[in-house]
C-alpha positions in Angstrom: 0.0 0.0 0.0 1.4 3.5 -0.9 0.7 5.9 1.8 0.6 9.5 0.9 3.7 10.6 1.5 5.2 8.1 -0.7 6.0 5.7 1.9 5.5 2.3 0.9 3.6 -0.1 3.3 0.9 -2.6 3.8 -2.6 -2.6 4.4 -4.2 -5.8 6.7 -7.7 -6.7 5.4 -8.0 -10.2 7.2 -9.4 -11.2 10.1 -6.5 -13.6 10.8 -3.9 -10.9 9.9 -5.4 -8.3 11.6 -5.8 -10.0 15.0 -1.7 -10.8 14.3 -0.1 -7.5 13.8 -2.4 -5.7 16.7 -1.2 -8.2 19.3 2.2 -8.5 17.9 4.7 -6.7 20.4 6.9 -5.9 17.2 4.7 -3.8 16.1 4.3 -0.3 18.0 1.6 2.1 18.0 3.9 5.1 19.2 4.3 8.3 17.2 8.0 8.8 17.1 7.9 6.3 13.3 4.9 5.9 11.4 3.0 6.8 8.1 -0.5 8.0 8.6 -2.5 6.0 5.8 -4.7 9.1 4.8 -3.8 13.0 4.4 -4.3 15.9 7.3 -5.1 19.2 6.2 -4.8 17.7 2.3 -1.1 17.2 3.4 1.0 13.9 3.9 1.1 13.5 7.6 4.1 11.7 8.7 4.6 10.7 12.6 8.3 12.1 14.3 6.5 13.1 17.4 7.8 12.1 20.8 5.0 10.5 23.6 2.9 13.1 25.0 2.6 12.3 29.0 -1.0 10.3 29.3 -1.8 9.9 25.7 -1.4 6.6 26.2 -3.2 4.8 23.0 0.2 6.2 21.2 2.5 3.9 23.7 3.9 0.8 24.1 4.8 -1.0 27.3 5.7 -0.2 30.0 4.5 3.5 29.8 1.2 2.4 28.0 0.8 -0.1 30.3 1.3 2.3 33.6 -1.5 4.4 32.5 -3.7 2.1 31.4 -3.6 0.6 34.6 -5.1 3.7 36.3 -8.0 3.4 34.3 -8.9 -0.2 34.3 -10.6 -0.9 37.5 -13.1 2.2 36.0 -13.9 0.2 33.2 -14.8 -3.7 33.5 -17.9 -5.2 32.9 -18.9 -4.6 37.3 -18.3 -1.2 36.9 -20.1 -0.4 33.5 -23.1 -2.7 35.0 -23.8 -0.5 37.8 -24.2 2.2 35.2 -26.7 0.5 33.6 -30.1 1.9 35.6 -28.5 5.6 35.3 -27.8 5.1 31.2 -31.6 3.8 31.0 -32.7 7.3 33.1 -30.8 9.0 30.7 -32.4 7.0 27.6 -35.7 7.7 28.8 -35.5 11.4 29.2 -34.2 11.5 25.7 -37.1 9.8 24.1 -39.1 12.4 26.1 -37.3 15.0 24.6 -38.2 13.0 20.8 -42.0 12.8 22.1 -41.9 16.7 23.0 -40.7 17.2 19.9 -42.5 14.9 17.7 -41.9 13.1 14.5 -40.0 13.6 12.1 -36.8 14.2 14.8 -33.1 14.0 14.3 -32.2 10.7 15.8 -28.5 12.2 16.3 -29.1 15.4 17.7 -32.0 14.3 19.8 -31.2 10.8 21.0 -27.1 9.0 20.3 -25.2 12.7 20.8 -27.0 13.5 24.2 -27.3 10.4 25.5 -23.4 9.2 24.7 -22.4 13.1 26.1 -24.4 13.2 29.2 -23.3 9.5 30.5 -19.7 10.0 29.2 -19.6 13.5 30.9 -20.8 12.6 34.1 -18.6 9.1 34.5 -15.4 11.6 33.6 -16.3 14.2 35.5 -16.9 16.6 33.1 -20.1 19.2 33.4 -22.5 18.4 30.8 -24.1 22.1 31.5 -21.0 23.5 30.0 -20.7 21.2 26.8 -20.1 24.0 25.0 -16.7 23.9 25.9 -15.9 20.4 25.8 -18.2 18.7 23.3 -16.9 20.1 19.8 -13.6 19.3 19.6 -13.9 15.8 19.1 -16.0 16.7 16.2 -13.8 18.7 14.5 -10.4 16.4 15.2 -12.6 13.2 13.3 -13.3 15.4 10.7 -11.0 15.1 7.7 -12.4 18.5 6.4 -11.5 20.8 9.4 -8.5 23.1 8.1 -6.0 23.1 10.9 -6.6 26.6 12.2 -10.3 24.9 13.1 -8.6 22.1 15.4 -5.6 24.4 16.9 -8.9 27.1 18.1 -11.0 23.7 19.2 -7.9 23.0 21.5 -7.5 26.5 22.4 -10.7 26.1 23.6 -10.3 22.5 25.2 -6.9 22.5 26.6 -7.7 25.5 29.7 -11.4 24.1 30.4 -9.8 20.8 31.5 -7.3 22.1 33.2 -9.8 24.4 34.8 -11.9 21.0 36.0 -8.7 18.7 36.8 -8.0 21.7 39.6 -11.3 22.2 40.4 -11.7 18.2 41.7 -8.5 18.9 43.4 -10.1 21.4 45.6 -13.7 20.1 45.4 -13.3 16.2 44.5 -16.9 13.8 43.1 -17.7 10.3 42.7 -15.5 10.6 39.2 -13.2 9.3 37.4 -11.5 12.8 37.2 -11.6 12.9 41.1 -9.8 9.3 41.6 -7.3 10.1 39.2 -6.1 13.3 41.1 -6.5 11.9 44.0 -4.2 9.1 43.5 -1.3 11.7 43.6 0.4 9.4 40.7 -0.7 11.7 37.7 0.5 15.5 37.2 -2.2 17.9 35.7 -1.1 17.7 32.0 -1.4 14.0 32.3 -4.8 13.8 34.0 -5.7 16.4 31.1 -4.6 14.2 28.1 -5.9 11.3 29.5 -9.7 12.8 29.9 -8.8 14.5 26.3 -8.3 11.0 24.9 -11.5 9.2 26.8 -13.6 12.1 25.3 -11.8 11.2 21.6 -12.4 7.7 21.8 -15.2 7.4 23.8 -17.9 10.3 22.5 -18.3 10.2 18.8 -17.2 6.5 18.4 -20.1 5.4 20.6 -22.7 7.9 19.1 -22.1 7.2 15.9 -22.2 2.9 16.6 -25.9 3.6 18.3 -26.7 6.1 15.4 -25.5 4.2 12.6 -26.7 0.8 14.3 -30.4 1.9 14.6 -29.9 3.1 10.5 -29.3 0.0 9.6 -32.0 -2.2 11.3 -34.3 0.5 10.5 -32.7 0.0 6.5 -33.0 -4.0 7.2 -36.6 -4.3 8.4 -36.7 -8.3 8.4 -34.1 -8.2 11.2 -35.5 -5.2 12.6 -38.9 -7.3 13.4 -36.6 -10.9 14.2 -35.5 -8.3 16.7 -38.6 -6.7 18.1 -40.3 -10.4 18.0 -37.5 -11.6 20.5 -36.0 -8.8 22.6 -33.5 -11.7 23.9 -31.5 -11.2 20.8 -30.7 -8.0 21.8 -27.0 -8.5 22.7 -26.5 -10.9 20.2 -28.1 -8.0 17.8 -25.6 -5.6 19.0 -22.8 -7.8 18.5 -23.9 -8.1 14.9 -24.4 -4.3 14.1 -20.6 -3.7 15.3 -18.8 -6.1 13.6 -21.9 -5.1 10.0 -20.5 -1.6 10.5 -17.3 -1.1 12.0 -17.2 2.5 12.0 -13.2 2.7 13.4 -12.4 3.0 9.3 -8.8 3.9 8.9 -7.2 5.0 12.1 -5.4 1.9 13.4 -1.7 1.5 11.9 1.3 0.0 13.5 5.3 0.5 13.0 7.3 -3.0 12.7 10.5 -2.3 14.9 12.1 -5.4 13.2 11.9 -7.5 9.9 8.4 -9.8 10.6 7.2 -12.3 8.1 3.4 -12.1 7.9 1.6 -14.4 5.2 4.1 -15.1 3.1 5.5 -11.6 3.3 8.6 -9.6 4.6 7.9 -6.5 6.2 10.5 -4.7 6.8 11.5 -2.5 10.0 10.5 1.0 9.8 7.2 -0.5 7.5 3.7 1.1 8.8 1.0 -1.8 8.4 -2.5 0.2 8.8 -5.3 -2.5 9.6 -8.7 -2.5 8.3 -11.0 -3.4 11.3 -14.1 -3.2 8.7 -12.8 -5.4 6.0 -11.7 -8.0 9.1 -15.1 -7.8 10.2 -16.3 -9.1 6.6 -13.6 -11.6 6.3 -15.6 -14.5 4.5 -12.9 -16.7 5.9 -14.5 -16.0 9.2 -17.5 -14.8 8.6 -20.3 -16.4 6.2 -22.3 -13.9 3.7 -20.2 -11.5 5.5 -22.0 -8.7 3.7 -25.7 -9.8 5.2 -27.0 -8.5 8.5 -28.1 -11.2 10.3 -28.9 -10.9 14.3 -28.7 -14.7 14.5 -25.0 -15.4 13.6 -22.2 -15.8 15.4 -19.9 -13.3 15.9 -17.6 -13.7 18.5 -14.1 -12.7 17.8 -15.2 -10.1 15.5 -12.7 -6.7 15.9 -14.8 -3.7 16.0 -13.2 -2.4 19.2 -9.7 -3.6 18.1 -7.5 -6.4 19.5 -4.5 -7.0 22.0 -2.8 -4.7 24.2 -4.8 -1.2 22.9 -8.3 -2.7 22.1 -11.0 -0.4 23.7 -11.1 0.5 26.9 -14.6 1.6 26.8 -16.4 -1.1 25.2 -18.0 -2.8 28.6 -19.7 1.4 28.7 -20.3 1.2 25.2 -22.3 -1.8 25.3 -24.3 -0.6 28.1 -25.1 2.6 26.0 -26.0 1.0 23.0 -28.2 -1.7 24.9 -30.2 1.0 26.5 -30.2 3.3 23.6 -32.0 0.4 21.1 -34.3 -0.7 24.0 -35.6 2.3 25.0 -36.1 3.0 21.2 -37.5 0.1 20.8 -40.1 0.1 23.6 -40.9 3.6 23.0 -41.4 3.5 19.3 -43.2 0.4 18.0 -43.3 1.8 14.7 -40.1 4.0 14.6 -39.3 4.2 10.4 -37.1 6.3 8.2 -38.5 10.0 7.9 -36.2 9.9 4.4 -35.8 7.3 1.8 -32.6 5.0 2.5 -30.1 6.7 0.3 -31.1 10.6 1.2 -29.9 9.5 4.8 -26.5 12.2 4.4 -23.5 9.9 5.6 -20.0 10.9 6.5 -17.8 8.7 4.4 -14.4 10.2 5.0 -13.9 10.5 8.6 -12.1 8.4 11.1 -15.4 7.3 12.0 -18.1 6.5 10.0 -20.9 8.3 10.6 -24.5 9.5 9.9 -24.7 13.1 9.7 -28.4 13.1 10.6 -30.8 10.4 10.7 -34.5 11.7 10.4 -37.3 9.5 12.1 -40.8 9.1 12.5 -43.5 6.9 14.5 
């Protein structure tokens, strides 16, 4: 694979392959040698960046694996559980806010977006009454159209608000994960601050946009919609199937060989980026029968959409919980929740990081 700045690499596209380079500790994820597989700005960018202190997804061990550590305990299935009655709370108030409104509503801006902030904001720490301040940044960095005077301001803007909460749970700490980080005494400010920056990254627009674009689909596939509605058991098992269906991750996962590795047959070389394609592992017909159907029944385990070995999500127990509320409260709410649009006005966002609905009109 050609990246664009003329460095030649490779590009993963099976499942088998995929799962190999990502938990393959001769392959780092770090900034200071890689090729980024798609332009910034319309220019090449090419990695030569030293590790910013608790940005950890760009480690390796042992500095990725100190931080992560920190944040493990606040994310395993337990702790996401107990979430569960306060994500449904939130759920609930949003379909009221859909009901006040009334059909057609954007499903986005009324439902996914709130309901992914509010629950995200309030586990972090972060004041969902100020969003303002917080919430567009992420938007902008996952856009591949924001000119880089639009990202430095959204930072400009970012940067000082979390600093301005990090020292504010310092003085005045909450049941958050802000307030246990600081209080640990481990962490310096500009740590605590990249780490929140990066949970509010990877855990804000990836998750909104898997409920969003996960309710598109099974409202675009109306057979499995009603398998679904007829058995609400298959819930989980329907979720499963919608992440690895669309894997909206689409290009951002790319690793540096620090050696010469064989991998199928082929030498790649130390120095080589290999990006891997978590969608097109998803669809891997070698694991995966009629890979391109949607079908609620199958089985999916070991599919990739939250990535694999030492950096896979962090978030997906939350995620899960999220999405599980979000299509059951829909669900339940809606019996006869349709398209507002036909199928192919719904706008998509094809070039971002993640892949995305721009809106997705309803009615009932």
């Amino acid at each position: 694979m050609v990246y664009p700045d003329g460095h030649v690499g490779w590009i993963a596209t099976s499942h088998e392959l995929v799962r190999k380079v990502l938990s393959d500790p001769r392959f780092s994820h770090n900034l200071e040698n890689f090729h980024f597989p798609v332009t910034r700005f319309g220019e090449p960018a090419v990695g030569s960046s030293p590790e910013i202190p608790g940005m950890f997804i760009h480690m390796d061990p042992p500095n990725h694996t100190r931080y992560r550590r920190l944040l493990t305990a606040e994310f395993t299935a337990r702790r996401a559980s107990r979430l569960t009655s306060r994500v449904e709370a939130v759920a609930a108030e949003q379909i009221a806010v859909m009901r006040e409104h009334g059909g057609p509503v954007d499903l986005v801006a009324n439902f996914a977006e709130p309901l992914v902030l509010r629950v995200l904001s309030e586990m972090v720490g972060l004041p969902y009454e100020e969003r303002d301040r917080y919430a567009h940044a992420p938007a902008v960095l996952h856009d591949p159209d924001s000119t880089q005077e639009e990202v430095g301001a959204a930072f400009a803007q970012l940067t000082p608000f979390i600093v301005e909460v990090v020292e504010g749970k310092r003085k005045q700490p909450g049941d958050d994960l802000i307030s246990r980080l600081v209080a640990d005494g481990e962490l310096t400010t500009e740590e605590v601050c990249n780490i929140v920056t990066l949970l509010l990254f990877a855990g804000y627009e990836t998750t909104e946009n898997a409920l969003a674009v996960g309710v598109f689909a099974l409202l675009h596939h109306t057979d499995q919609l009603a398998a679904l509605r007829a058995d609400p058991s298959k819930l989980d098992a329907a979720i499963e199937e919608l992440l690895r269906y669309i894997t909206i991750n689409q290009y951002e996962m790319y690793r540096t060989a620090l050696e010469d590795i064989e991998l199928d047959g082929h030498l790649v070389k130390k120095g080589d980026t290999v990006t891997v394609s978590l969608p097109a592992a998803n669809r891997d017909p070698a694991k995966f029968g009629c890979p391109a159907q949607l079908d609620i029944d199958r089985d999916t385990s070991g599919h990739v959409a939250f990535g694999f070995g030492i950096h896979q999500c962090l978030g997906q127990n939350l995620a899960r919980v999220e999405l599980r509320a979000g299509l059951s409260a829909l669900l339940q709410a809606f019996p006869d929740l349709r398209l507002a649009v036909a199928v192919d006005e719904v706008p998509l966002r094809l070039k971002g990081s993640v892949f995305a609905v721009k809106s997705l009109p309803v009615s009932w």
